[in-house]
N, C-alpha and C positions, 0 to 999 in steps of 0.2 A: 612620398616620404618613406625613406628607411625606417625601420621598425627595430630598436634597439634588444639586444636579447638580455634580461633579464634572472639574474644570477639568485638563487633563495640561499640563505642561511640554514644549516639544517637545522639550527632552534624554527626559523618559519616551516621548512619541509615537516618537522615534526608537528608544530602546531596545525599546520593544513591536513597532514593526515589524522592528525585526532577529530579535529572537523567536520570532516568527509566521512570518518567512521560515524560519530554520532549522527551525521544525519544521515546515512544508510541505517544505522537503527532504527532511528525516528521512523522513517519513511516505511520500515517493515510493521513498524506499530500498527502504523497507520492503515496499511494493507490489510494488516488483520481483524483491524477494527470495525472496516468495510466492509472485509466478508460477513466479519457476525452481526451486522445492520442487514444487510441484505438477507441472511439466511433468518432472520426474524421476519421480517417483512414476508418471507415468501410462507412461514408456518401461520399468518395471520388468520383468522376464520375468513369466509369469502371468498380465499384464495385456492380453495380445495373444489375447483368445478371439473380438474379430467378426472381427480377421485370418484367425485359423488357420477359422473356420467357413466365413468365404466362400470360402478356398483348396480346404478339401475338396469344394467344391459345383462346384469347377471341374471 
């Protein structure tokens, strides 16, 4: 079956790209949100053992 081609209104092309902007925002949020989860998690106590082992080698 043929696949008909699909013609957008530029009020829809408009509204698609306002869309697609917010969720590349979103999605940057998000990214950033994850790094400062992660970069928590890794300042956690416990988590400092090449610290503490280079220090004893001093």
């Amino acid at each position: 079956m043929a696949r008909r081609k699909v013609e957008l209104t530029k009020e829809q092309k408009d509204r698609n790209a306002e869309i697609l902007a917010r969720l590349e925002s979103e999605r940057e949020n998000l990214i950033e949100e994850t790094r400062a989860l992660q970069q928590q998690t890794k300042r956690k106590p416990g988590r400092k053992r090449k610290n503490q082992f280079l220090s004893e080698e001093e």
